[in-house]
N, C-alpha and C positions, 0 to 999 in steps of 0.2 A: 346278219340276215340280209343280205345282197339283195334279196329279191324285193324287199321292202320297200330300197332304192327304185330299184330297175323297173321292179311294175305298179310302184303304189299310185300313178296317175293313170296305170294302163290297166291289161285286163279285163276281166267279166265287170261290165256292174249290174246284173244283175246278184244283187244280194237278199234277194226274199227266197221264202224256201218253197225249196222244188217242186210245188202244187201238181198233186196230182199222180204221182209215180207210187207205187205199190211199194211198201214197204219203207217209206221214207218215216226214219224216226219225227218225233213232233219236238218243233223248236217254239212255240206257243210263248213260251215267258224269256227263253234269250229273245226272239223278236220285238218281246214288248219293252225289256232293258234295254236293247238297240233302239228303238226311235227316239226312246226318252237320253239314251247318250249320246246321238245328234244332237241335241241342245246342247253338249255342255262342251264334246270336244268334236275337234277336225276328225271330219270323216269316222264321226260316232266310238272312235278310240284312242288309246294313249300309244299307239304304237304301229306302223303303219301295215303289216301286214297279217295282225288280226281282223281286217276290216273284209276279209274274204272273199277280198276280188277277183284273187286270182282262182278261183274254186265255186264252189254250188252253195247258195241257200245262206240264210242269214249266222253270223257269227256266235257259237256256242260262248255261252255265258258263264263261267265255270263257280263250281257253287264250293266242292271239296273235292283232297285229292287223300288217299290213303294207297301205300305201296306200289302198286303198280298202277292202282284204279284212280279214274276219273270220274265224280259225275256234274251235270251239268243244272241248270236252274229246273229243266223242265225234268231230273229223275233218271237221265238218260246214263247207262255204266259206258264207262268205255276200257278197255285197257291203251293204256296211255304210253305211244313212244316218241312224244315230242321232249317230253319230262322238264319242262317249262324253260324248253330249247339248248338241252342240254347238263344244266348244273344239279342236277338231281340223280344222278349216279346211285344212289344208296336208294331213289325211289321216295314216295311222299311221304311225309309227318311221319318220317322212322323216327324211333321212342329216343334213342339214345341224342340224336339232336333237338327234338324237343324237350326233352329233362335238362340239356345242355341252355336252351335257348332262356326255358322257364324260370330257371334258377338265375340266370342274368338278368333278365327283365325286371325281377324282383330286387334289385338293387339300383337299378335306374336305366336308361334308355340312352342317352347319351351325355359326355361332359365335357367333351371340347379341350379335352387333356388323357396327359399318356394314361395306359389302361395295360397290367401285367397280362393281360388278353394278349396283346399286342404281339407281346415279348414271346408268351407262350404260339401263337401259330406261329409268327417268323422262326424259330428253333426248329418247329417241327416240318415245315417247309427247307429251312435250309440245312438241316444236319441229313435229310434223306434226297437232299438235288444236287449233283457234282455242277451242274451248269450254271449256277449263278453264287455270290458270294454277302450280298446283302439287297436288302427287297425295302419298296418301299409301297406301303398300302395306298388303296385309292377308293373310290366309289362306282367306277364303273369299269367297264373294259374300253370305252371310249374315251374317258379319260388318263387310262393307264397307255395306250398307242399314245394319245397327244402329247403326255409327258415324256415318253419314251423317246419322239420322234425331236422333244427338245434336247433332251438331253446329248444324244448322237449329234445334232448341229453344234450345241454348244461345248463339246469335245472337240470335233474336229474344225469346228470356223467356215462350215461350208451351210450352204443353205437348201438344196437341190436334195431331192430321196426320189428313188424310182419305187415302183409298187407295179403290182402285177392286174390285168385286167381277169376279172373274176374272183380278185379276193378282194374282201369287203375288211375296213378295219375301224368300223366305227363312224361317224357323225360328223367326227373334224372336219374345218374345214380343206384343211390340207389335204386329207384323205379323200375327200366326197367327188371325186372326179373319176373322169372314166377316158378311156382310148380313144384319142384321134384318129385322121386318117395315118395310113405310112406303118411303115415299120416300128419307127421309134417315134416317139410321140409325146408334146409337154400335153400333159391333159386337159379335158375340156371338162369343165363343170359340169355334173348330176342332176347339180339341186339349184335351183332358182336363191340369190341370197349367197352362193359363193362367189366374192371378187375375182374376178381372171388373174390377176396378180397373182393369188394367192394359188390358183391352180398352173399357174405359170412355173412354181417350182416345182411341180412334182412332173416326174416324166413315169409316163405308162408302157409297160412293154407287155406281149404277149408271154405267157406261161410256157413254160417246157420247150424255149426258142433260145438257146446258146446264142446264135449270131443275133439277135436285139439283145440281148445285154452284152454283146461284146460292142457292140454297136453304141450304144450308149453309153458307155462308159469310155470310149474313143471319142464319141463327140463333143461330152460333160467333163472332158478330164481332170480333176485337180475342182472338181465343183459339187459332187453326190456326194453328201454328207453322211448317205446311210440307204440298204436296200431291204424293203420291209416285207416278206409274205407272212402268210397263213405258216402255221405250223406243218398241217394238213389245209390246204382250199376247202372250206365246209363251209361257206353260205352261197355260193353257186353252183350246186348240183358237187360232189366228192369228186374232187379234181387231185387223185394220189400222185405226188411226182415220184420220179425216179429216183434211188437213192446219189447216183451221180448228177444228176443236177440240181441237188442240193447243195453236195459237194462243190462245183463248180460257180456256185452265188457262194460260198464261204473261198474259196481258192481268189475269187476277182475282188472282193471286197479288200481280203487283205492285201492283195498286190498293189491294189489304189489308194491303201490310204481312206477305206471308209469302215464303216460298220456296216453287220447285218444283225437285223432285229427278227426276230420269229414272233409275231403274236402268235399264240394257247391261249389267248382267249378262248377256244372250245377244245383246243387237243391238248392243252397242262390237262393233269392229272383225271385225264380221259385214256389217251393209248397207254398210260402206266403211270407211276405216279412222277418221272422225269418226262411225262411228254415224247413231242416230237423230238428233241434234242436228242435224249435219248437211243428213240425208233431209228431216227437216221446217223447217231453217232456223231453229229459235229455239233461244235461249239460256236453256239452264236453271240455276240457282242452284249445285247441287253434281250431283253426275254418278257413278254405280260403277258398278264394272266387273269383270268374273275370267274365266273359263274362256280366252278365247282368249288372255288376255295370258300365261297358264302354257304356252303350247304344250301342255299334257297334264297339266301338274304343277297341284298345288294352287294359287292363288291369287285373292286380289281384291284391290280398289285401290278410293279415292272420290279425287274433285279438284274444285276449284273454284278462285276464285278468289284472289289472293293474300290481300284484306280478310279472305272469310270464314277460308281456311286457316292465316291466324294465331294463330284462335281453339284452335286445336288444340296439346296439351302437347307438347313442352314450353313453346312461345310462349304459350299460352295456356292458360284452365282449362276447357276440355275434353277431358277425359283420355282415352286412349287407347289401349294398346299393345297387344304381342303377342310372346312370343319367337321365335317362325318368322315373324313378319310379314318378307319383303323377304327370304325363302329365296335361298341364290345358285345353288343347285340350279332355284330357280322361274326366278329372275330371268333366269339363263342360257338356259333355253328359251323364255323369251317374247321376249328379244334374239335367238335365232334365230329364232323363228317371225315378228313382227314387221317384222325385217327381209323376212325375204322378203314380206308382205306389202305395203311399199314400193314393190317391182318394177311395169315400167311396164307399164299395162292389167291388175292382176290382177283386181281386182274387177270391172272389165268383162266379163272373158273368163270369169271365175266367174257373177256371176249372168246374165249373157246365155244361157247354157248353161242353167241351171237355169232360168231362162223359159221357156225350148225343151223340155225336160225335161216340164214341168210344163202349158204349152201342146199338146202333144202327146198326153197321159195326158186333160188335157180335153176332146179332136177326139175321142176314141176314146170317150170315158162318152157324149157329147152324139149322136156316131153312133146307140150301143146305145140309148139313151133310160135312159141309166142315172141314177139319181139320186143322183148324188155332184158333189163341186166341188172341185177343188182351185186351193187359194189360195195366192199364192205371193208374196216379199217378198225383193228381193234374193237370197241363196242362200238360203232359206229356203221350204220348204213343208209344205200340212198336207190332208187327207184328209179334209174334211166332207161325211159321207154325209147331203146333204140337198139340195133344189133352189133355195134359196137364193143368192142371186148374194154379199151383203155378209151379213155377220157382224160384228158390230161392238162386239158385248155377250155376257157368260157366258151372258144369258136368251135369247137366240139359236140354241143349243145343245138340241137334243132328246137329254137323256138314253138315250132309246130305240135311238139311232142309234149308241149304241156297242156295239150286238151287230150291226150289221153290221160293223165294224172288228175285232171280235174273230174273225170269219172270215174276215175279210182277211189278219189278222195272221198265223191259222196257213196258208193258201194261202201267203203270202207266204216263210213260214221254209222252207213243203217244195219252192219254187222257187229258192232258194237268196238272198232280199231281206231283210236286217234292219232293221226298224224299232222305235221304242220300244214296249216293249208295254203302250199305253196309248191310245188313240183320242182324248186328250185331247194329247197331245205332237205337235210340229212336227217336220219331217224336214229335213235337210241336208245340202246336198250339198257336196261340197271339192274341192279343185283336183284331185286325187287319179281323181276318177272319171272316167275318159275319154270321149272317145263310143263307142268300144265296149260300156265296160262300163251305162253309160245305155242304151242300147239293146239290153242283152241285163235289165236292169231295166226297161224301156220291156214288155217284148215277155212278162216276169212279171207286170207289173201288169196288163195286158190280159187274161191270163190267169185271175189273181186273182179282178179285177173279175167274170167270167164264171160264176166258180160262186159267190163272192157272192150277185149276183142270178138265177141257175139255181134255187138253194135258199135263198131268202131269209129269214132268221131271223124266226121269231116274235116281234114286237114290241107 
């Protein structure tokens, strides 16, 4: 969630709700949760862009989620395409992971030792992924990049990883930097609390730019230990590269002497159950992963290959643990969710849908002479209020264009469609959403769209 980064000090702060406007649902009891959650955390929540800065009116409180639906403290239904930002594919408190979840719980919660859980999702993750050869579980997707990005140093003896401007890889500190001036660029610190030192190894380059990584890799010669994107770019606005210039970050890595890491943090078993590895056909070095393997629950995972994954303790001195790492509580819903992900045609009948979805919503902007696009990737889509066919870069991105989203967003919550409230975040759809309820979301965004551009924000 890049944008978490990038705007949790910026943005609206008005976050009281929209007094006054016709038809604005009532947020009465999330408002009154929100004061009393200023007391206990930073900026009233545990995650920085639930605080709804970047958007209208005080932050929804969520009470329960069922299939596709959400509702919230004050009553409020929504059909839900955030799907608690992605790992929820299969949609809320489906039966088969909660009978899954239930039946685990009832033997205990955690022990701090091996668990045939374990055993069972790793098999069934690696007997259906040609791309990696053994995995090792974790507790977040931020700590499965941090591990990842050790292990690739401690392979090769180099210290140095590039990363791309506009994908987000998590909290590390390594990662939490952003692009300098210049072409190629050692990065500059995000977040207040990162050493310069420590952002001193990572070098930033722009996305979808052959000459800064040839550039960079000319100037770091014999020192990038490893070049890390997005599977798919999905926490700054759906940033689809080309399948050749994915190729050409797997073609330079090898020629030098590095690795390339793909975090699927969001695109593992989202564009299909091998991810992006898969969608664009190459083979990347080491590979992580989380949200959808937890079914809902916490988790991440990295894997690679047998060679590299021996380097990892106890085999090796790359060290590594976690006490909740390989949860049986996780383990058990990602063996239910998983599984059904298996089943024959899911991902077909998933993103087929969601192209229709998504193709549908663009017939209807391109009739109105509307200027918005939306792009769409597997189950995956995203909301760029711009006239733009490809996007392909952060710097693609008109700032200006997220106060049209931010009256979208609330159009969108008083017709009853939840999306992340952020114009920087991607939407999702899960097996969950019917065509009914697509088409009573279909028939909100047309709507939406209409007084958007009716009353077009000042930009």
């Amino acid at each position: 969630m890049l944008n978490s980064l990038k705007k949790a000090f910026g943005g609206s702060d008005d976050t009281r709700p929209s007094a006054g406007k016709k038809g604005d649902i009532s947020r009465e009891k999330s408002a009154e949760f929100y004061e009393k959650a200023k007391n206990y955390f930073p900026g009233g929540v545990n995650s920085p862009v639930r605080a709804f800065k970047s958007v209208y009116g005080t932050p929804l409180f969520i009470e329960r989620g069922d299939g596709c639906f959400l509702w919230d403290a004050d009553g409020n239904q929504f059909i839900d395409f955030c799907c608690s930002w992605g790992p929820l594919i299969l949609g809320h408190n489906h039966p088969k992971i909660r009978e899954k979840v239930t039946k685990t719980l009832a033997k205990g919660l955690s022990f701090g030792a091996p668990t045939a859980l374990e055993n069972e999702l790793a098999e069934l993750i690696l007997k259906n992924n040609r791309y990696i050869e053994k995995i090792r579980f974790v507790s977040s997707g931020t700590e499965a990049v941090m591990s990842a990005i050790r292990l690739a140093r401690g392979y090769t003896g180099r210290d140095k990883i590039i990363k791309f401007e506009g994908c987000y890889h998590g909290h590390s500190d390594a990662l939490l930097v952003k692009a300098g001036s210049g072409l190629v660029t050692f990065g500059e610190t995000s977040s207040a609390g990162v050493p310069k030192a420590f952002a001193d190894e990572t070098i930033v380059i722009p996305l979808n730019d052959k000459t800064a990584l040839e550039t960079a890799f000319a100037n770091f010669k014999e020192q990038i230990a490893a070049v890390i994107i997005e599977g798919i770019p999905s926490n700054n606005g759906l940033l689809i590269q080309e399948s050749a210039y994915i190729q050409s970050l797997r073609d330079i890595t090898k020629a030098n002497g590095s690795l390339l890491i793909f975090d699927e943090v969001i695109t593992g078993f989202r564009l299909g159950f091998e991810g992006a590895a898969a969608h664009y056909d190459v083979q990347p070095d080491i590979i992580t992963y989380g949200k959808i393997i937890g079914g809902g629950m916490p988790v991440g995972a990295y894997g690679a290959s047998t060679e590299l994954m021996r380097l990892i303790s106890p085999d090796g001195g790359v060290y590594q643990a976690g006490t909740l790492s390989g949860n049986p509580v996780a383990m058990a819903a990602g063996i239910a969710q998983l599984t059904e992900l298996r089943t024959s045609n899911f991902y077909k009948n998933l993103n087929t849908k969601t192209e229709e979805f998504a193709d549908a919503i663009q017939r209807y902007a391109k009739a109105k002479n509307y200027r918005v696009n939306v792009l769409n990737v597997g189950s995956i889509f995203w909301f760029a209020f711009t006239d733009k066919a490809h996007i392909r870069a952060a710097s693609d991105i008109d700032p200006a264009s997220m106060e049209y989203y931010k009256t979208f967003h609330r159009e969108l919550l008083n017709r009853g469609i939840y999306l992340g409230p952020s114009g920087y975040e991607v939407g999702f759809v899960s097996a969950a959403h019917s065509k009914i309820e697509l088409e009573k979301a279909k028939r909100a965004i047309f709507e939406s769209l209409d007084e958007v551009f009716r009353h077009k924000p000042a930009v």
